[in-house]
C-alpha positions as CSV (number, residue, x, y, z in Angstrom):
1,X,60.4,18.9,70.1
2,X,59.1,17.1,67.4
3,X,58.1,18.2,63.6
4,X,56.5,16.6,61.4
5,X,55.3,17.3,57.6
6,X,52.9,15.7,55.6
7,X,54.4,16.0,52.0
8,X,51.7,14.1,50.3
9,X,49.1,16.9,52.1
10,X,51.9,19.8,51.6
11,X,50.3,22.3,48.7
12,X,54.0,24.3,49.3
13,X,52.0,27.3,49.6
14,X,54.7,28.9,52.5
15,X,51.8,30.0,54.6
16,X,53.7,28.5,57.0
17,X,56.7,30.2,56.0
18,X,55.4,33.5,55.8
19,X,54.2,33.6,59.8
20,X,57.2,31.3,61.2
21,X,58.9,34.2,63.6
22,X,61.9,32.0,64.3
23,X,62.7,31.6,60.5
24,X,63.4,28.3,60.8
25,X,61.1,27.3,57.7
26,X,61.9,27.9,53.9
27,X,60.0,26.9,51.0
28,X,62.6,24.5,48.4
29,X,60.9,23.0,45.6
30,X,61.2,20.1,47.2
31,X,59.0,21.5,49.8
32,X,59.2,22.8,53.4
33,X,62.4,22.8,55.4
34,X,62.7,22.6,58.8
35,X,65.6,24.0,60.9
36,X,65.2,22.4,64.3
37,X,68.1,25.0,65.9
38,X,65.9,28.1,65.4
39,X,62.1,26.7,65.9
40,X,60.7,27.1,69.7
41,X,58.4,24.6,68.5
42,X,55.4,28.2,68.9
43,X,53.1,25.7,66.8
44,X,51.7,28.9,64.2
45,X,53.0,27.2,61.8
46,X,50.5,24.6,61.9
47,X,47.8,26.3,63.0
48,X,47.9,28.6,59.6
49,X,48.3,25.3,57.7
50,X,45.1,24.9,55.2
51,X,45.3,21.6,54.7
52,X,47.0,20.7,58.7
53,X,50.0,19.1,56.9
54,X,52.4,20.2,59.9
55,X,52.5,18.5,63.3
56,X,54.4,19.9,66.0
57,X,54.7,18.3,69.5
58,X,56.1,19.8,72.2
């Protein structure tokens, strides 16, 4: 599985936070975090993305 975040796109709004069902993202002030061991790579993250900063590829 691969993840990918667009930090310069990112408005760390935790949209994709709030819908992850693994909890494998948290908002940091640095920005999203991604914990590869939980995600199942489900892809809601990026669909509820406004501005389609997150990539994943299964």
């Amino acid at each position: 599985m691969a993840w990918e975040i667009d930090r310069e796109k990112c408005l760390r709004c935790g949209a994709c936070v709030s819908v992850c069902p693994e909890l494998a993202l948290n908002l940091k002030e640095e920005g999203v975090l991604h914990d590869a061991d939980r995600c199942t790579s489900c892809g809601i993250c990026g669909r509820v993305c406004p501005v389609r900063s997150i990539t994943v590829v299964k």
